[in-house]
MIDRENKE-968811 format. One line per field, with one value per residue: residue number from 1; y, z, x of N, C-alpha, C, O in turn; residue in one letter. Coordinates in nm, 2 decimals, always signed. Atoms other than C-alpha are relative to their C-alpha. Layout:
% MIDRENKE-968811
seq <- [NUM, ...]
n_yy <- [Y, ...]
n_zz <- [Z, ...]
n_xx <- [X, ...]
ca_yy <- [Y, ...]
ca_zz <- [Z, ...]
ca_xx <- [X, ...]
c_yy <- [Y, ...]
c_zz <- [Z, ...]
c_xx <- [X, ...]
o_yy <- [Y, ...]
o_zz <- [Z, ...]
o_xx <- [X, ...]
type <- [A, ...]
% end
This chain:
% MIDRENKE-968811
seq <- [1, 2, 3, 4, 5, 6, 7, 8, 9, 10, 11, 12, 13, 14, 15, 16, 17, 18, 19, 20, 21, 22, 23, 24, 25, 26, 27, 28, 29, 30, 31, 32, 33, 34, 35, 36, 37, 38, 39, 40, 41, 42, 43, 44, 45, 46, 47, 48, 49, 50, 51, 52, 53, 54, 55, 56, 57, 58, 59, 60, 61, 62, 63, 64, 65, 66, 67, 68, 69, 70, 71, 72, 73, 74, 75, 76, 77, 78, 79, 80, 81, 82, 83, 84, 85, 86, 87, 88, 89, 90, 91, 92, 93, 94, 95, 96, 97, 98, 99, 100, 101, 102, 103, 104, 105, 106, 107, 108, 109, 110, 111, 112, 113, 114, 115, 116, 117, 118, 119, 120, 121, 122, 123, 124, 125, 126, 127, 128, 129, 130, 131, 132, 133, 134, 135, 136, 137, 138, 139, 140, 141, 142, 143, 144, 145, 146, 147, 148, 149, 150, 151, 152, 153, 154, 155, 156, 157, 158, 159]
n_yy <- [-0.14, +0.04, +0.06, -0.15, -0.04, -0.16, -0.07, -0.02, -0.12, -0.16, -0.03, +0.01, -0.14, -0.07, +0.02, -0.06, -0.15, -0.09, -0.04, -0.15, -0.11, -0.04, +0.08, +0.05, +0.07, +0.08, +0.18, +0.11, +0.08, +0.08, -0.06, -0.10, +0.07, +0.07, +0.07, -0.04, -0.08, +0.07, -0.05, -0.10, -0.08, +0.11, +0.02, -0.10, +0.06, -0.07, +0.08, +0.06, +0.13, +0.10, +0.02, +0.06, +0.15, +0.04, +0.09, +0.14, +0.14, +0.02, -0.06, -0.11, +0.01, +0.03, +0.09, +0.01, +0.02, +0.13, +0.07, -0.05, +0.06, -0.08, +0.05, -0.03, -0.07, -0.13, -0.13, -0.04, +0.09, -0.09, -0.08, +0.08, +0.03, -0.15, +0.00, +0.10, -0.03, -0.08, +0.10, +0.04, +0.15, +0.02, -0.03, -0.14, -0.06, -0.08, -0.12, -0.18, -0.07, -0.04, -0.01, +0.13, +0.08, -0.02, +0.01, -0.18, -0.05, +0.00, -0.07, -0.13, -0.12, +0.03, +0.13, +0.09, -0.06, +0.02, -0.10, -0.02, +0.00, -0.09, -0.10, -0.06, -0.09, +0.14, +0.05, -0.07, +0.02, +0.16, +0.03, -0.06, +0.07, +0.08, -0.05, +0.03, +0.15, +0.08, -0.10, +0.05, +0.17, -0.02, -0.05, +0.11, +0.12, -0.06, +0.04, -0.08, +0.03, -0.11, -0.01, +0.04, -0.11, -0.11, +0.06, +0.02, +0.04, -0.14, +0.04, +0.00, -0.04, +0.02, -0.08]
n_zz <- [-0.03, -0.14, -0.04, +0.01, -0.07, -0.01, -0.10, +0.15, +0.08, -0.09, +0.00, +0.11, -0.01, -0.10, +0.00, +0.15, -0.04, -0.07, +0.10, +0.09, -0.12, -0.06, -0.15, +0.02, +0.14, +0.00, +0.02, -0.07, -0.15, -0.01, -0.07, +0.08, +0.14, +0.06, -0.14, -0.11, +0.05, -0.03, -0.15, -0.02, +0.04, -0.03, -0.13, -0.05, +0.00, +0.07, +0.11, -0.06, -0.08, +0.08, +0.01, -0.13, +0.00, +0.14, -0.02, -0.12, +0.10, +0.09, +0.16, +0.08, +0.00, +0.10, -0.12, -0.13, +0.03, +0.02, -0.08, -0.11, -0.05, -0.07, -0.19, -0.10, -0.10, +0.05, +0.07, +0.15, +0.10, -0.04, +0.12, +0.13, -0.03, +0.06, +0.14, +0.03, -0.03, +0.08, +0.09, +0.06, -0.05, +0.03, +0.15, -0.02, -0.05, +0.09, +0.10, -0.09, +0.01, +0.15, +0.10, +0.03, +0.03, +0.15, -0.02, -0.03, +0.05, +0.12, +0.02, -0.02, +0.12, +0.08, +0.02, -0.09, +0.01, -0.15, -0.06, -0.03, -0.15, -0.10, +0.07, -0.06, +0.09, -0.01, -0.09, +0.02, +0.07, +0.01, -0.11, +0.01, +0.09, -0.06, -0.07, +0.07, +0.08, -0.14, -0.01, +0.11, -0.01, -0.09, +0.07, +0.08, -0.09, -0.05, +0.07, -0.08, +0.07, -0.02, -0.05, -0.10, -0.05, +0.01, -0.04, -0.12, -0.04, +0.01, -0.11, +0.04, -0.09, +0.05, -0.09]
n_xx <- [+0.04, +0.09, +0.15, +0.01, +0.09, +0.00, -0.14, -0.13, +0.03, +0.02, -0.14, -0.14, -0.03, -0.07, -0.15, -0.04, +0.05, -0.13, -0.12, +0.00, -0.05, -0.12, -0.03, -0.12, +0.01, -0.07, +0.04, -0.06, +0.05, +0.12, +0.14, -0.04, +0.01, +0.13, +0.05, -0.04, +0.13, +0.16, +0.06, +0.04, +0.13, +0.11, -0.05, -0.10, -0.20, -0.06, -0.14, -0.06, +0.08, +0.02, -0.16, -0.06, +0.07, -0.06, -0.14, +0.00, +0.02, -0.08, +0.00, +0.07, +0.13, +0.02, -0.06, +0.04, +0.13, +0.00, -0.05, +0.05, +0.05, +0.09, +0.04, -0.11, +0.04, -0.08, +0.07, +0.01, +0.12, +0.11, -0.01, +0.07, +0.17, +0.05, -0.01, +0.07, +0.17, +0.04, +0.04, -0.16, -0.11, -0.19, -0.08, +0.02, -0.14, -0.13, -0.01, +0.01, -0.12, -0.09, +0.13, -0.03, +0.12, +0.03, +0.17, -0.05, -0.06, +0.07, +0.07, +0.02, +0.04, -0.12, +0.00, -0.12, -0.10, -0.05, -0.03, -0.11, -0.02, -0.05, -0.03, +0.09, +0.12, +0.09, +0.10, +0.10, +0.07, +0.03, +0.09, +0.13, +0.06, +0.04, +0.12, +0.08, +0.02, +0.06, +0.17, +0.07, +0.04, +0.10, +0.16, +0.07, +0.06, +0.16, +0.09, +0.09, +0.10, +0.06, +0.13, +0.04, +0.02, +0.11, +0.14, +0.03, +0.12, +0.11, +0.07, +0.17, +0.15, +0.14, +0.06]
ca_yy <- [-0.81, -0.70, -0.75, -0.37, -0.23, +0.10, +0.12, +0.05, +0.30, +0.57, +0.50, +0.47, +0.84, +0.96, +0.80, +0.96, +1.31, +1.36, +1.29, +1.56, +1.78, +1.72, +1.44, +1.26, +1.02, +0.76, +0.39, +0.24, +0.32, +0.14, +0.37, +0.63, +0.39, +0.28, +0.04, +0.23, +0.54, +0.31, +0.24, +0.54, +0.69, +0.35, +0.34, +0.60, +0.47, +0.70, +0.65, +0.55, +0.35, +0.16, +0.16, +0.03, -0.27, -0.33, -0.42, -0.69, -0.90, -0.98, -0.74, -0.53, -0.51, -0.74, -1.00, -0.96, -0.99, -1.37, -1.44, -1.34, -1.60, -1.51, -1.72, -1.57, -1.26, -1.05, -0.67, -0.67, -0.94, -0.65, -0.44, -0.73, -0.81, -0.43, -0.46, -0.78, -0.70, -0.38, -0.65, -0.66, -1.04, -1.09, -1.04, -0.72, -0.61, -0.61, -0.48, -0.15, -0.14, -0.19, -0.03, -0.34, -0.48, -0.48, -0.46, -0.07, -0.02, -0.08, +0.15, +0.48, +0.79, +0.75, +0.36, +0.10, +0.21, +0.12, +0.33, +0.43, +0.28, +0.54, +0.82, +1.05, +1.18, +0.78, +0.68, +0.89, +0.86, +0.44, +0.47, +0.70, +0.47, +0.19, +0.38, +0.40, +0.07, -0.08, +0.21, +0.07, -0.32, -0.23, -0.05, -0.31, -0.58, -0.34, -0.43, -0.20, -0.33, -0.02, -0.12, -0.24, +0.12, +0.27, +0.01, +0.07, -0.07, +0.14, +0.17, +0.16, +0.30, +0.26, +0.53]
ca_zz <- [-0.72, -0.37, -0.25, -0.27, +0.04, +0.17, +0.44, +0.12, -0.12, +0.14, +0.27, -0.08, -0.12, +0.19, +0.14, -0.21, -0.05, +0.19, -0.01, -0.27, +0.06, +0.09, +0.39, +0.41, +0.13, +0.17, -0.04, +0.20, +0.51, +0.61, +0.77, +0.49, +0.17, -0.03, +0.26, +0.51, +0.37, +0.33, +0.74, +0.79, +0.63, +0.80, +1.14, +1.41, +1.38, +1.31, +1.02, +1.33, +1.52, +1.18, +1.13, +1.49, +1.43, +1.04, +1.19, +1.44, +1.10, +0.80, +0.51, +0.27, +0.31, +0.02, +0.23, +0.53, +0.36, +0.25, +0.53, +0.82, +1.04, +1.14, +1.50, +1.60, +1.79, +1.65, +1.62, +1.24, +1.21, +1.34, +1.06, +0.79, +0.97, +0.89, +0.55, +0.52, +0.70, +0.42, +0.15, +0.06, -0.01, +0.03, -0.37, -0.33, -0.09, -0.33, -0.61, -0.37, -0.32, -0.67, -0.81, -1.02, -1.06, -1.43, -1.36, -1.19, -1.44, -1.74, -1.60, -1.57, -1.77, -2.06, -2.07, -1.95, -1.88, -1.58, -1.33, -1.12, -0.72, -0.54, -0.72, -0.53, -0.80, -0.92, -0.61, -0.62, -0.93, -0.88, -0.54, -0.68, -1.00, -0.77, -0.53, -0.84, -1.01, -0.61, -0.61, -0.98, -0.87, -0.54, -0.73, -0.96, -0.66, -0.54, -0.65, -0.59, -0.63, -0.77, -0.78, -0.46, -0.36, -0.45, -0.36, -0.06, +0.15, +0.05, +0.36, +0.31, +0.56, +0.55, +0.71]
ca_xx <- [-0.12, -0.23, -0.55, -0.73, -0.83, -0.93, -0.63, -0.39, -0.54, -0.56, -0.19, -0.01, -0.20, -0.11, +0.25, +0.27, +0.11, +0.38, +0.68, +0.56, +0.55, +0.92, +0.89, +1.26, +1.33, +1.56, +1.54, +1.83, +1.69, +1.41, +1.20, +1.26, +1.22, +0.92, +0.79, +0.90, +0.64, +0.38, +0.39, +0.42, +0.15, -0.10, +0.07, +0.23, +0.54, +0.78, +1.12, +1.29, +1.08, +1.03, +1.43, +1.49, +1.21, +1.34, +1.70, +1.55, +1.55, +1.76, +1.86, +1.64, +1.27, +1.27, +1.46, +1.28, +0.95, +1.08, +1.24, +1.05, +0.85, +0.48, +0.51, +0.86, +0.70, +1.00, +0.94, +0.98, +0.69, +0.48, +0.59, +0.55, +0.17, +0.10, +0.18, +0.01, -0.31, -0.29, -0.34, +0.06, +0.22, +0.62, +0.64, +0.42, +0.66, +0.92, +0.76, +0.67, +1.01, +1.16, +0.83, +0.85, +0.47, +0.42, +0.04, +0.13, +0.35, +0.12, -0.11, +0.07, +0.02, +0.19, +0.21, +0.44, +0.77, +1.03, +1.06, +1.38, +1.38, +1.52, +1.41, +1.15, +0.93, +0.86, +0.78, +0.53, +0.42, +0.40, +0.22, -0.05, -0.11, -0.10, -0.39, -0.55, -0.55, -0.61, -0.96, -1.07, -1.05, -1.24, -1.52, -1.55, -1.66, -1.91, -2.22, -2.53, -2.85, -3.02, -3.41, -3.39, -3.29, -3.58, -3.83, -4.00, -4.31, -4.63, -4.84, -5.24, -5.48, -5.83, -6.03]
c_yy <- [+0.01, +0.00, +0.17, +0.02, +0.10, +0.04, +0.00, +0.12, +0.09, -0.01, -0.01, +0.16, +0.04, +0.02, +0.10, +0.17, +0.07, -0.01, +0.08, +0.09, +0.00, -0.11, -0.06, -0.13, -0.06, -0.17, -0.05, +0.08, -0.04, +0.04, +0.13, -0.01, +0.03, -0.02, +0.09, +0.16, +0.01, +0.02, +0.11, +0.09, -0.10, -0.05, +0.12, -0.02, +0.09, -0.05, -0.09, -0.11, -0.10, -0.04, -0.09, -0.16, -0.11, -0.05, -0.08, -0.08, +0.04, +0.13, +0.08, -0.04, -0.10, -0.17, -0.06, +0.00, -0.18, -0.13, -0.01, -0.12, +0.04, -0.02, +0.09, +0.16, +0.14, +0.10, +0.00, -0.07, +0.13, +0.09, -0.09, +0.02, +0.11, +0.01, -0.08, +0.07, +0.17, -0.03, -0.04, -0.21, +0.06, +0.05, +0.18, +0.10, +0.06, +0.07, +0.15, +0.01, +0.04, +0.06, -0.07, -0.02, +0.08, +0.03, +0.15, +0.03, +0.04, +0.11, +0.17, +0.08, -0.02, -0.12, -0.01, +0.06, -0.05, +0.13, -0.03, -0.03, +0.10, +0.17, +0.05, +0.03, -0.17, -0.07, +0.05, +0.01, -0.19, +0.01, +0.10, -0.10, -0.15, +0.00, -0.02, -0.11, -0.08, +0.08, -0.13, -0.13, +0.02, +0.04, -0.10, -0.19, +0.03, -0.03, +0.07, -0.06, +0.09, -0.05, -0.06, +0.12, +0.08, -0.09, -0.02, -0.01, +0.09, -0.04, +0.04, +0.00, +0.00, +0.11, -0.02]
c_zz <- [+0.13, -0.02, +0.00, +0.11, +0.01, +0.05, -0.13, -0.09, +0.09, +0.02, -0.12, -0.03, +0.09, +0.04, -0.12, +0.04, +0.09, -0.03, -0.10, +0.07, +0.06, +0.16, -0.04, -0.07, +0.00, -0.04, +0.10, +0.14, +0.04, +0.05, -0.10, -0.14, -0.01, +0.12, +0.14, +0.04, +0.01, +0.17, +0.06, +0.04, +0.04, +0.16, +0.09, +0.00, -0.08, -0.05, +0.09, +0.07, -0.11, -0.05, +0.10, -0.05, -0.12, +0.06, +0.12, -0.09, -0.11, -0.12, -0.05, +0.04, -0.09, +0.11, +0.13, -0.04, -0.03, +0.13, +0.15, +0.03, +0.07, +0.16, +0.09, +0.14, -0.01, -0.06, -0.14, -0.03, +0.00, -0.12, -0.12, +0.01, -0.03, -0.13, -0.05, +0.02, -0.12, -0.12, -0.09, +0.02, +0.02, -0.15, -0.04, +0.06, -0.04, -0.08, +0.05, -0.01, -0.09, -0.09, -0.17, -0.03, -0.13, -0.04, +0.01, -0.12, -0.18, +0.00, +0.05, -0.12, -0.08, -0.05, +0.08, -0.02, +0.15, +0.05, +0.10, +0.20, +0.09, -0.09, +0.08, -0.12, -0.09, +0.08, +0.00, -0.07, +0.01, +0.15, -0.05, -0.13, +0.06, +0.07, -0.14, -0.07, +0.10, -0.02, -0.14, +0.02, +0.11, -0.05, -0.07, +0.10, +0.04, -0.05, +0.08, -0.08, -0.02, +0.06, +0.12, +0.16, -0.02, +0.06, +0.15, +0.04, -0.02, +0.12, -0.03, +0.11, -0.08, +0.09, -0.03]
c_xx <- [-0.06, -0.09, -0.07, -0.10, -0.02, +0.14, +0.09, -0.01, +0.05, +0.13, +0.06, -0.02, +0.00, +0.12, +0.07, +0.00, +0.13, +0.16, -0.02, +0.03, +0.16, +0.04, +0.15, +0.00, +0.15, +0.02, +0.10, +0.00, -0.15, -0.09, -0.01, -0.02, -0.15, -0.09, -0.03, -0.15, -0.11, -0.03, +0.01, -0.16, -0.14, +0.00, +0.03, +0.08, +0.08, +0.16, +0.08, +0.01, +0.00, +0.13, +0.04, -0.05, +0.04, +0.15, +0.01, +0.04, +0.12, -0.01, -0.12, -0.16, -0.04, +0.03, -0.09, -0.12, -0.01, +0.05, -0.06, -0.11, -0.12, -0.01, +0.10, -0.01, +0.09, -0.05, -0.03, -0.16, -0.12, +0.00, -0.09, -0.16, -0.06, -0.05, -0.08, -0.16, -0.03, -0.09, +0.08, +0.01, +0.12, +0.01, -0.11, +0.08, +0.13, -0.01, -0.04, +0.13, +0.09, -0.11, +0.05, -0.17, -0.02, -0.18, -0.01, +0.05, -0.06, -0.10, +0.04, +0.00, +0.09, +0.05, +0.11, +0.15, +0.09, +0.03, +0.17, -0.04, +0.05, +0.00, -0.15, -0.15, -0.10, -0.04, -0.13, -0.13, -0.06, -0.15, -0.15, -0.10, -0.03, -0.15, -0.12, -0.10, -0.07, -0.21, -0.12, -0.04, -0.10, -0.14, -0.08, -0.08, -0.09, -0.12, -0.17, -0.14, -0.10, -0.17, +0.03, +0.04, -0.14, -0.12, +0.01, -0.15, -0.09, -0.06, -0.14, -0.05, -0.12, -0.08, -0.15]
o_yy <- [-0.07, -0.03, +0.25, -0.02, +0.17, +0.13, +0.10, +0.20, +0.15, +0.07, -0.02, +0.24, +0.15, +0.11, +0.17, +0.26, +0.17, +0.07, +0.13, +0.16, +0.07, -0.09, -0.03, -0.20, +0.00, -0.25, -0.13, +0.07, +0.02, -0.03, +0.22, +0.09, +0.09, +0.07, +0.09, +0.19, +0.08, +0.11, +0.11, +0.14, -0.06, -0.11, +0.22, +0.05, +0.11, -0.13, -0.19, -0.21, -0.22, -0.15, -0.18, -0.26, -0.23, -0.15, -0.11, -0.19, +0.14, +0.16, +0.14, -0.16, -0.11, -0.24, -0.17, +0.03, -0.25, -0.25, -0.09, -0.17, +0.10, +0.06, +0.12, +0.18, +0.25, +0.09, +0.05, -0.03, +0.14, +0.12, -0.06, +0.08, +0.09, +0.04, -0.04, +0.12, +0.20, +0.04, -0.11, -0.28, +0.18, +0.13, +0.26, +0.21, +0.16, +0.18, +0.24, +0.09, +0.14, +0.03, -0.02, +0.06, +0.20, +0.05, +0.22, +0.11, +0.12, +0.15, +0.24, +0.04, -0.06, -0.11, +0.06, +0.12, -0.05, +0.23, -0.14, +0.05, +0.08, +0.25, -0.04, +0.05, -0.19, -0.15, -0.03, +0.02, -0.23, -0.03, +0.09, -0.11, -0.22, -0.09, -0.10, -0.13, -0.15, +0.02, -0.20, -0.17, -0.01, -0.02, -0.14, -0.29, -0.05, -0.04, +0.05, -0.06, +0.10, -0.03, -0.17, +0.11, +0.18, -0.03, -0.08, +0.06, +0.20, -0.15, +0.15, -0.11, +0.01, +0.09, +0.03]
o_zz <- [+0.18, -0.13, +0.01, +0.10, -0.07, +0.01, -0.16, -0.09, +0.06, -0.04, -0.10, -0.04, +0.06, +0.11, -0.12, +0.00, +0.08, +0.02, -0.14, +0.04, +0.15, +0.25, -0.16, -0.04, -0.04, +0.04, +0.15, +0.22, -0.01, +0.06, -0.04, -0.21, +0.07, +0.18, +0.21, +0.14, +0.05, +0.22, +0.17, +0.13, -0.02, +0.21, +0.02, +0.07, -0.20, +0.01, +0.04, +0.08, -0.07, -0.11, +0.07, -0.07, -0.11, +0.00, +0.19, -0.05, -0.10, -0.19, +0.04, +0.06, -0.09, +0.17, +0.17, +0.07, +0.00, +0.15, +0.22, -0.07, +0.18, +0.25, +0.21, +0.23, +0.03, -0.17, -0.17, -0.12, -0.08, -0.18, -0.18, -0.07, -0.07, -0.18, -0.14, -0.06, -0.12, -0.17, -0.19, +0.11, -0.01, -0.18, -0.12, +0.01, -0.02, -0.09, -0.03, -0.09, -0.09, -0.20, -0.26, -0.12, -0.15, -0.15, -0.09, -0.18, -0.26, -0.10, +0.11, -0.23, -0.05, -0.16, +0.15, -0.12, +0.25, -0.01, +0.10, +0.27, +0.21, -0.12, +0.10, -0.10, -0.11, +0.06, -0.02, -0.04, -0.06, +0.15, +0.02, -0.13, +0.01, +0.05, -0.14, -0.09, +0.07, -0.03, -0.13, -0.03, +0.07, -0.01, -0.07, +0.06, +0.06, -0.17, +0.19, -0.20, +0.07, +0.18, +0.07, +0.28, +0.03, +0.11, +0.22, -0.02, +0.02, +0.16, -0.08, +0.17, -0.20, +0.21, +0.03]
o_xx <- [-0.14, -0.14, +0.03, -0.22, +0.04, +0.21, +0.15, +0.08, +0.15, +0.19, +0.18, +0.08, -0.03, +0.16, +0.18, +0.08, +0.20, +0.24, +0.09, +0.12, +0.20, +0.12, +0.18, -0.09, +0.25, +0.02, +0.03, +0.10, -0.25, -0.19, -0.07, -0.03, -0.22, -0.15, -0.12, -0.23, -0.19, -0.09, -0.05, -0.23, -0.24, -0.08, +0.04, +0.14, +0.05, +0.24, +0.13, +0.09, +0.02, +0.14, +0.10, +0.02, +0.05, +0.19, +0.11, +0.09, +0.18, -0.11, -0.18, -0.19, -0.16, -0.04, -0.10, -0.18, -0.11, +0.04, -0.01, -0.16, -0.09, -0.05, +0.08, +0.06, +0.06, -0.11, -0.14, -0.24, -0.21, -0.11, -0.20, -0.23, -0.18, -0.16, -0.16, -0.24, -0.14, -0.18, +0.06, -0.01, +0.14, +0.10, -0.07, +0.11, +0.20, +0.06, -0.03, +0.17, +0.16, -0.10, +0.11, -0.18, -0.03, -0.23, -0.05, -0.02, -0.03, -0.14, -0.04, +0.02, +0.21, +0.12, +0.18, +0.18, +0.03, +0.07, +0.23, -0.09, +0.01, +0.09, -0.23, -0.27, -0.22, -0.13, -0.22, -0.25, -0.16, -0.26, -0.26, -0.22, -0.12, -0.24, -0.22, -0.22, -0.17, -0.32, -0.21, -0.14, -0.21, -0.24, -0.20, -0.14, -0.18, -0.09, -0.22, -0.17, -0.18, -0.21, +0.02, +0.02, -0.18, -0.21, +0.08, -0.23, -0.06, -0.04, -0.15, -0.05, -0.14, -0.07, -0.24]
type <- [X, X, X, X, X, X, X, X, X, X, X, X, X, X, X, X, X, X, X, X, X, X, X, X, X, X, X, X, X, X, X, X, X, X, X, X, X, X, X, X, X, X, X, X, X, X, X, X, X, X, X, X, X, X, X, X, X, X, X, X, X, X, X, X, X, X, X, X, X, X, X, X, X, X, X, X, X, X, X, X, X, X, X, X, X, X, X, X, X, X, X, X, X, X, X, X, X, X, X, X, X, X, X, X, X, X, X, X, X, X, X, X, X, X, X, X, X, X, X, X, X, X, X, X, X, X, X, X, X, X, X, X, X, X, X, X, X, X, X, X, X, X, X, X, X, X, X, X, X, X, X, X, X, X, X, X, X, X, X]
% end
């Protein structure tokens, strides 16, 4: 399961936010998919710019998450290292794309259930139960030491 950061939360709903608005929605192009959404919505890169850089490398985002080499300096790695530095692996990669993680999928409304890859309204719904599920593990690491909010130095004068 990824790793849950803020940049991830915030772009899966910011990716999810502007495909309800009708942004352009395409699984087989690569600035248009799943992935493609995500950098979008975490990068300025726009569908094209992340289309041009996605066909420096091999095949499907899925592909080019396994195959891709961190030293080679090629555009796409820049993509991957995005994804990555989000708190995506290579097999997170895929299951964004095939919304696939059985972990997501256990926790949407309604229970487990597969969803449809190229279907606008489950991306949607995966990347927001994703945001969520990523928010819930994050909260849970936080750790607030209350009394040691409240306690503070008395100060004592002597007149």
């Amino acid at each position: 399961m990824a790793y849950p950061t803020i940049e991830l939360i915030e772009g899966l709903r910011k990716a999810a936010a502007t495909l309800r608005d009708g942004a352009y929605y395409a699984w087989g192009h690569h600035g248009a998919c799943n992935c493609g959404h995500l950098l979008q919505a975490t990068t300025q890169l726009s569908k094209e710019e992340i289309r041009a850089y996605a066909h420096t490398g091999p095949g499907e985002w899925t592909e080019i998450a396994q195959e891709a080499c961190s030293v080679t300096g090629a555009p796409i790695t820049l993509l991957l290292t995005k994804l990555e530095q989000l708190g995506l692996t290579p097999t997170d990669i895929h299951h964004v794309e095939y919304l696939e993680d059985r972990e997501v999928l256990k926790q949407l409304p309604g229970g487990f259930r597969w969803l449809k890859r190229n279907n606008r309204e489950e991306v949607i719904l995966y990347f927001e139960t994703m945001a969520n599920m990523l928010e819930d593990k994050l909260a849970a690491r936080v750790s607030i030491p209350y009394g040691q909010l409240f306690e503070q130095p008395v100060a004592v004068t002597f007149m």
